[in-house]
C-alpha positions, 0 to 999 in steps of 0.5 A, spaced: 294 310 120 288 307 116 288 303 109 288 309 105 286 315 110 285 322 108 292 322 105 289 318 099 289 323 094 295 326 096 301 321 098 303 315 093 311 315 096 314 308 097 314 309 105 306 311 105 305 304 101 309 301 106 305 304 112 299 303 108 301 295 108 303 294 115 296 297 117 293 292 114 295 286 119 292 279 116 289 283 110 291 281 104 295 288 100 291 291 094 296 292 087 293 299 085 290 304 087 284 306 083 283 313 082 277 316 078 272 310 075 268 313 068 264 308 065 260 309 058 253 305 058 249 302 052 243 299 055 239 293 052 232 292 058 229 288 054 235 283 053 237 285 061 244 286 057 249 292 056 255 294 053 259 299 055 266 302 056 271 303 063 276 307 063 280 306 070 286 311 072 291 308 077 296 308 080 300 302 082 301 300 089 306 294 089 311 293 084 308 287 081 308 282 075 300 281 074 294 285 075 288 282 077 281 285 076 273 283 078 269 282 072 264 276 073 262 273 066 263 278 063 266 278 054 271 283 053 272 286 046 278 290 047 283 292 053 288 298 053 294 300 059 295 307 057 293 308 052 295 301 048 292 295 046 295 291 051 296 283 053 291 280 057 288 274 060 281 271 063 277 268 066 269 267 069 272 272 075 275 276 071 281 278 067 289 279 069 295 282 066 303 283 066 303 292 066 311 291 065 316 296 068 312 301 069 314 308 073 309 307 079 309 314 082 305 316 075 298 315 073 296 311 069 289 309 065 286 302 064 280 302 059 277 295 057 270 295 053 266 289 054 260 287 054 254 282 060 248 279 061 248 280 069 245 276 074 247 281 079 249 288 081 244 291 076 238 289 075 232 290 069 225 289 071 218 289 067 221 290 060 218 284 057 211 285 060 205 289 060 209 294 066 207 301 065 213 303 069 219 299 067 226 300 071 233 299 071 236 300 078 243 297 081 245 295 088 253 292 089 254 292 096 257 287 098 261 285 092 255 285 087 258 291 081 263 286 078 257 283 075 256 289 070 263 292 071 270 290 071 274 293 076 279 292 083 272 290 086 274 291 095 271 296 099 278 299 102 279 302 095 275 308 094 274 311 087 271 318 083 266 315 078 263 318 072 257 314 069 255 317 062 250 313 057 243 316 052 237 313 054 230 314 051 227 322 054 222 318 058 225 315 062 230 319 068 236 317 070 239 317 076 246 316 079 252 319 084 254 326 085 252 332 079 249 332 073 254 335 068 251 339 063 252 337 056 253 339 049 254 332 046 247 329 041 243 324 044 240 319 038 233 321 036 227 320 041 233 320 047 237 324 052 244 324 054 246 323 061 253 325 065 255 324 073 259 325 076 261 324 084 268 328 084 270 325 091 273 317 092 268 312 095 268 305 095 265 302 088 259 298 092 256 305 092 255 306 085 248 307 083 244 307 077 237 308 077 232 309 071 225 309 071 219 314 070 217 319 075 216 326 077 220 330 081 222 336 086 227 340 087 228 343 095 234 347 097 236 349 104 244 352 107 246 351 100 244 344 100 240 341 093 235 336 094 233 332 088 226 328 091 222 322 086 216 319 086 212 314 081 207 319 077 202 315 080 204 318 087 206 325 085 200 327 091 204 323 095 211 329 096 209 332 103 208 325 106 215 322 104 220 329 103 218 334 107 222 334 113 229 331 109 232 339 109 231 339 116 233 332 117 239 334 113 240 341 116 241 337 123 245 331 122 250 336 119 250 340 126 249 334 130 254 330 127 259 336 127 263 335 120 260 338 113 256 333 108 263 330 105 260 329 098 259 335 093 253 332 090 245 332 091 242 329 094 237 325 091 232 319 094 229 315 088 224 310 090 225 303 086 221 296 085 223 288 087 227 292 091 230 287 095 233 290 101 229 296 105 234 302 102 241 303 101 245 308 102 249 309 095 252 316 096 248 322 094 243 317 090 239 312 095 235 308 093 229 306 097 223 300 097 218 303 094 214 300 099 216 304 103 212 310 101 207 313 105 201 317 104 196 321 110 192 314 112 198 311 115 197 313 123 202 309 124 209 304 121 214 300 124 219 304 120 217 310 117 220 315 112 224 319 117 228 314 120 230 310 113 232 317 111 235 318 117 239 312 117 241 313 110 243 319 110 248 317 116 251 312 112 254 318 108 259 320 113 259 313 116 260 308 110 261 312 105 267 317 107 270 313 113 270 306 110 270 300 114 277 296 113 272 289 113 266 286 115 268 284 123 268 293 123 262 293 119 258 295 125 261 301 124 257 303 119 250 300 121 252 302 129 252 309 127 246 310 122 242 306 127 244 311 132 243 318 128 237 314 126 234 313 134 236 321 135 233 323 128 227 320 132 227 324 138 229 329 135 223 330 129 218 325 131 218 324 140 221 321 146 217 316 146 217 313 139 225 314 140 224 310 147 220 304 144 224 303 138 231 303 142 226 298 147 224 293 140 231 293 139 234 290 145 229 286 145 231 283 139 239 283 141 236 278 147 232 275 143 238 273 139 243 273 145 238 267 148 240 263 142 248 264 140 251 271 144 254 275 138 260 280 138 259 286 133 266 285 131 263 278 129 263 278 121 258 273 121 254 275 127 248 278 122 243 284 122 241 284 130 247 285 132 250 289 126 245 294 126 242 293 134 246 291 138 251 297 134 247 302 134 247 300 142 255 300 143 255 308 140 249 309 144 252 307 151 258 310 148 256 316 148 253 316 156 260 312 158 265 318 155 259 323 156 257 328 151 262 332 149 268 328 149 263 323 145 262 330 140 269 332 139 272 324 138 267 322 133 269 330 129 276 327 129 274 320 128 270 323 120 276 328 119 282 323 121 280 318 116 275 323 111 275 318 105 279 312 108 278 306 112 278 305 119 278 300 124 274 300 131 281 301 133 281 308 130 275 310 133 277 309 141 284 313 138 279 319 137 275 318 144 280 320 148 287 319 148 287 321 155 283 316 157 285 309 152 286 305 158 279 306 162 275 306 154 279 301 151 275 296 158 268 299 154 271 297 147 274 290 151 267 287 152 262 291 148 265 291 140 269 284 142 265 280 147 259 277 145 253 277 149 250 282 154 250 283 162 245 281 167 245 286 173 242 286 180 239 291 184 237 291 191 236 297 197 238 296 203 239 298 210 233 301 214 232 310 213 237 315 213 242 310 213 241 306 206 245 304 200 244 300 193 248 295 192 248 293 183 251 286 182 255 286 175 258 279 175 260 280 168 264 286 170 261 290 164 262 297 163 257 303 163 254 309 165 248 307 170 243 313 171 239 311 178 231 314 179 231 315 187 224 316 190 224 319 197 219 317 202 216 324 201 214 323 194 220 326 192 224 324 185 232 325 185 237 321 180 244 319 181 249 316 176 254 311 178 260 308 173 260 300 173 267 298 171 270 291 169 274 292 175 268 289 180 263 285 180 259 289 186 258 297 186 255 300 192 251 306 192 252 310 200 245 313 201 246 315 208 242 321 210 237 318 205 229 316 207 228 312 200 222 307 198 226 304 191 230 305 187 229 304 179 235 303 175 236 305 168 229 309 166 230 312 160 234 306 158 240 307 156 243 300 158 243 294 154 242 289 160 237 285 164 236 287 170 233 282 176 230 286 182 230 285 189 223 285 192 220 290 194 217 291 200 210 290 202 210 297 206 214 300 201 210 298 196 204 301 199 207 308 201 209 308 193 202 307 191 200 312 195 204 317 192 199 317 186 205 319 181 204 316 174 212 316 173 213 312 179 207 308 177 210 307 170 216 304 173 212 300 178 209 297 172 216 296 168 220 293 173 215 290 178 209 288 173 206 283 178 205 289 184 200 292 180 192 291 177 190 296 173 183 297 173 178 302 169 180 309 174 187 307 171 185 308 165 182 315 165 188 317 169 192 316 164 188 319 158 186 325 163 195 327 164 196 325 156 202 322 157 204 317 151 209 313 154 205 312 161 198 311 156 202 305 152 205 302 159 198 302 161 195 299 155 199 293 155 200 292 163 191 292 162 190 285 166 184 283 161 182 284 154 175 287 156 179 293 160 184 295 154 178 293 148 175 299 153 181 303 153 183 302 146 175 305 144 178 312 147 183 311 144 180 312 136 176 318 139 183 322 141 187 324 134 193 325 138 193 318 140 189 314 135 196 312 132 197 308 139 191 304 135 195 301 130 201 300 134 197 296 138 194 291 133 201 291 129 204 287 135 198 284 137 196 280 131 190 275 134 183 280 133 178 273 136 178 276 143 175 283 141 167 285 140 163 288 133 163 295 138 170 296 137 170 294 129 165 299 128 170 305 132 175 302 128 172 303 122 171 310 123 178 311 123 182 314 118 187 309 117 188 303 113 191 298 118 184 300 123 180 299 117 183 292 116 183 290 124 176 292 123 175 287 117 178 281 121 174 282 127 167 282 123 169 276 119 170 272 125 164 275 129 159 278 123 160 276 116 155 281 113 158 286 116 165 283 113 163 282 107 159 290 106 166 294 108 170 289 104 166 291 098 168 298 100 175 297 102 176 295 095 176 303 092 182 305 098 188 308 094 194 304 098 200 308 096 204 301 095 203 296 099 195 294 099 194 290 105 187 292 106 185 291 099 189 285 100 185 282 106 179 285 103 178 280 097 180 274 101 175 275 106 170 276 099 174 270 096 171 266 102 165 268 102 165 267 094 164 273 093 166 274 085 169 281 086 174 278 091 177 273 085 178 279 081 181 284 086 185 279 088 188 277 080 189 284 079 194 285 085 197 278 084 200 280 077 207 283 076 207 290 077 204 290 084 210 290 089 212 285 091 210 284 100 202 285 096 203 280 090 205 275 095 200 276 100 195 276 094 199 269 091 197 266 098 191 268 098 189 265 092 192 258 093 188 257 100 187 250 100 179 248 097 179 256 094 185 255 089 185 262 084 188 260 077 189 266 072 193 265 065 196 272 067 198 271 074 202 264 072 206 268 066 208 273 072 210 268 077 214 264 072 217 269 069 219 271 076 221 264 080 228 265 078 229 272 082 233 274 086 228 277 091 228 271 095 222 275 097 219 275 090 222 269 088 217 265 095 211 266 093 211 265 085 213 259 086 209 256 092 202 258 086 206 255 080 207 249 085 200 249 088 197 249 081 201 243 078 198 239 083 191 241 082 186 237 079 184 242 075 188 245 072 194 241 073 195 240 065 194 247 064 200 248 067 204 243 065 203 244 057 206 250 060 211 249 064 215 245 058 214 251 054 219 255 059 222 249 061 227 250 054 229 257 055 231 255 063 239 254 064 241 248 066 242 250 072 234 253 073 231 246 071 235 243 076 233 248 080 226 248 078 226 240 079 228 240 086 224 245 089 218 242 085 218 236 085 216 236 077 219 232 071 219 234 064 
């Protein structure tokens, strides 16, 4: 039975506190169970501070003396047990107190008011500078909310929560679950706000956003979507929310169990967001980075997925609880994998391949440091969120698809509202089949690293078979591609066990030319091949099957030189996948300067493009040719890969669209702007020194103020602002680590610069008295400055 399960709300008996207790292992025993959480806000942004009241109903899991509560740093004023001024004590961590004898199969309430001035949890961003768009915003995972709110902060316990506050009428407020309507008068100028999410989810869930933006409103199978953008973007809704219905529509029908939450689903785009998004329940919270407009042919991660991925959590995360951080891969391994289907399913095989493919890739890559296990707490994203949605991946394939369906509806219905263990998924599989799963749960939740499997075909016709090498004995499904002599295509599957480390495939009757392993890559595992025969090899090029080349490619890169009829045969069968093989297996830049240049000619394909020159960053070996085609294309990153190539190769025409680049309207993340005015910076053209003071300030995004931060402290070509250095001192200190870099790095490189140096001393001891001792300490390692 998992820590709570679904028969939280229902059981507090003493034989369920025992099962409860025993379940845990080595987990340390929670005192209460907290039921419904209501906190009342008074918000100060401009003090970064609030007052507020917390009112928790409980009941007592333990017959205990003392209570502890989380709340760090926290000023208390007042605390009640049902009801009453009660005794209590404190600390910097929180505050305990004696509940006396008290009848533990009744509820009971706690209510503390209490004040805080938080370096965490929830945050207060552009209230003391010229921001038009100030924001409030929260984000607890893992254990940050007890910085702003006083209660048992663990993630085994789930709670309801209400979050009741008046704010100015300008700004909207956001949080979980529905917006309750309200009788009760807000001071002048103001408007009362009250959620309410009635189901239990943990507290690091809990979300509060404020800021100004527009909305609007979609509902589809009775579902309410509530989408935000800043008013700046209101143009931008089609481009970031027009599949989420759908999105949801279908992950609810795929996933089998309805949308556990009674709530809508809101997405809310914040600033200095220092995670990509988060997946608060019915409230997500997303980097405003991430918004997208038309010009954006082609993004590492786009809206769909992030959403995606998300939305997931709120079956994966948010309903079924891991019990700790050795299963957290229950969460991202799901998300990632609804996240890859989403993929498949909305946007193509082929994007849905290559981001599987970029994920194992970077498994390895981690792998060839340190093999990580998913069930290590310490093991990190890649194998958290890679690697995880991996095992659910080959899960999938290994128990098949039924079986994987039906196991992961009892998986979300057992435990609605609980806490599960990977154990618990394995129990919901196939009770049937524990033993054979619990080999695949043996070596790939606890093991760490991945196989290296070998494949050869051996015999001679009619008379062959294929020998696959698994010396790590790791189990997995293993969809072969057989081709025939005649040019025929046939697939088999075969099941590798941890029985052995030799399975052979007999194949008598057959007359094959090779044999490819794991196609549609399906496998987390290298793969080393047997050579290939010099009159086999000749007979599959004679074959002229794109797919058989393809794999000739992937799994014999050196039997093949591509040349230009490979390019025309790829684009004329307009097969994505065999165009992008064919593109990066091209032996020279010529070739692929001259498939690229087709490639920016056909709509379909132009996003091709972009990938390309997002992994292949070094622009020198391209031709001025090629930067006027991609100029032409309606897309920022090929406008700056244009920029890129002229500055090295003609810089009057670098310097003539650089100018133009400057009046594109990124939606957020102003790359091309960014690259404009550095390329006009060096050539000292004035223009660039101001575009470049302008998106170096604080109301910029973080990913464009850095880059405009380290273009302006260029060795030889330093930009100093007054403005700038206020931003970049008012924000060394975030926690934004992302924010925190580059504004220290310009407030370092001017305190050394001849000539403004003294400038920014007079400055800096300024600033340096309202610090804390601990930012002067820390001020004074990282710049080497004393007062």
């Amino acid at each position: 039975m998992p820590y709570f399960g679904a028969m939280k709300k229902y059981i507090y008996s003493i034989l369920s506190v025992f099962c409860l207790q025993t379940s845990l292992g080595q987990e340390k025993s929670l005192p209460i169970d907290q039921l419904k959480l209501v906190l009342e806000l008074d918000l100060n942004p401009t003090e970064s501070s609030l007052n507020a009241k917390v009112s928790i109903d409980c009941m007592l899991l333990t017959s205990t003396d003392s209570i502890w509560l989380d709340g760090v740093q926290l000023s208390y004023s007042s605390f009640k047990w049902n009801g009453n001024e009660h005794p209590y004590q404190f600390n910097e961590n929180g505050l305990w107190f004696k509940p006396g004898e008290v009848d533990r199969s009744k509820k009971h309430n706690i209510e503390i008011e209490y004040a805080a001035q938080p370096r965490k949890g929830i945050y207060f961003r552009g209230w003391n500078n010229a921001d038009p768009n100030p924001q409030i915003w929260t984000q607890g995972q893992g254990i940050d909310h007890r910085h702003w709110i006083p209660h048992q902060d663990d993630q085994r316990d789930k709670v309801s929560t209400e979050i009741v506050l008046d704010f100015p009428s300008e700004y909207e407020v956001v949080s979980n679950g529905i917006l309750l309507p309200s009788t009760q008068k807000a001071a002048e100028n103001s408007k009362h706000w009250h959620y309410r999410l009635a189901e239990a989810h943990p507290s690091y869930l809990i979300f509060l956003g404020i800021g100004k933006y527009n909305m609007k409103w979609d509902e589809k199978e009775g579902q309410i979507f509530q989408h935000l953008l800043y008013p700046e973007h209101k143009a931008l809704f089609q481009e970031n929310y027009n599949q989420t219905a759908d999105l949801f529509v279908w992950m609810q029908e795929a996933i089998g169990v309805k949308f556990p939450w009674t709530a809508t689903y809101k997405h809310i785009p914040v600033a200095n967001f220092k995670h990509g998004a988060m997946e608060n329940t019915s409230a997500v919270a997303m980097g405003d980075f991430f918004l997208q407009d038309s010009m954006i042919l082609y993004a590492d991660r786009t809206q769909l997925e992030i959403q995606a991925h998300e939305m997931a959590h709120h079956w994966f995360g948010n309903s079924v609880t891991a019990l700790n951080s050795s299963h957290h891969w229950l969460h991202e391994g799901f998300a990632t994998y609804w996240q890859w289907e989403a993929k498949k399913q909305f946007e193509s095989d082929f994007l849905y391949r290559l981001s599987r493919e970029q994920a194992a890739q970077r498994v390895f890559s981690q792998s060839a440091n340190k093999p990580c296990s998913v069930s290590d707490e310490k093991a990190g994203s890649v194998a958290f969120y890679d690697k995880g949605g991996w095992v659910v991946s080959m899960l999938k394939e290994y128990v098949g698809e039924e079986v994987f369906k039906e196991g992961i509806i009892d998986f979300l219905k057992a435990n609605e509202y609980g806490v599960v263990q990977a154990s618990d998924l394995l129990t919901s599989m196939d009770k049937d089949k524990y033993e054979i799963y619990q080999d695949f749960f043996d070596y790939w939740v606890e093991g760490a690293g991945e196989p290296e499997l070998g494949l050869k075909l051996v015999g001679k016709k009619n008379k062959q078979s294929i020998e696959i090498y698994n010396p790590s004995k790791a189990p997995m499904r293993l969809e072969l591609l057989l081709v025939h002599a005649d040019g025929r295509l046939e697939t088999q599957f075969l099941r590798l066990g941890s029985a052995e480390n030799l399975n052979r495939l007999d194949l008598e009757g057959r007359d094959l030319l090779a044999a490819y392993p794991d196609v549609d890559l399906k496998c987390l595992a290298k793969w080393e091949m047997a050579p290939l025969e010099e009159k086999a090899l000749k007979q599959l090029l004679k074959l002229e099957n794109p797919e058989v080349q393809k794999y000739l490619l992937r799994y014999y890169p050196s039997a093949l030189t591509l040349g230009k009829k490979d390019i025309e045969k790829s684009l004329q069968l307009k097969e994505v996948d065999f165009i992008w093989t064919v593109l990066n297996a091209l032996p020279t830049s010529n070739l692929k300067e001259e498939m690229l240049l087709q490639l920016c000619g056909i709509d379909s394909l132009r996003f091709l493009v972009d990938m390309y020159f997002s992994q292949n960053t070094n622009t020198s070996e391209w031709s001025v040719k090629l930067a006027e085609k991609l100029w032409e294309n309606p897309s920022y990153k090929s406008k700056e890969t244009a920029l890129s190539i002229w500055f090295q190769k003609d810089p009057k025409l670098c310097v003539a669209h650089a100018r133009l680049a400057l009046d594109y309207n990124e939606p957020v993340v102003k790359n091309l702007k960014v690259a404009a005015s550095t390329y006009l910076l060096l050539k000292g053209d004035e223009a660039g020194k101001a575009q470049l003071i302008a998106l170096a300030l604080p109301q910029n995004e973080f990913n464009t103020r850095g880059m405009a931060l380290s273009s302006m402290t260029m060795k030889g070509k330093g930009v100093f602002d007054q403005e700038v250095l206020e931003g970049c001192l008012q924000d060394y200190f975030d926690p934004n680590g992302r924010i925190a870099r580059p504004t220290r790095d310009y407030v370092h490189f001017f305190l050394k610069d001849g000539t403004h140096n003294s400038k920014v001393e007079q400055r800096v001891k300024q600033v340096y008295e309202t610090w804390t001792d601990n930012q002067q300490a820390v001020f004074d390692r990282l710049s080497g400055w004393k007062k």
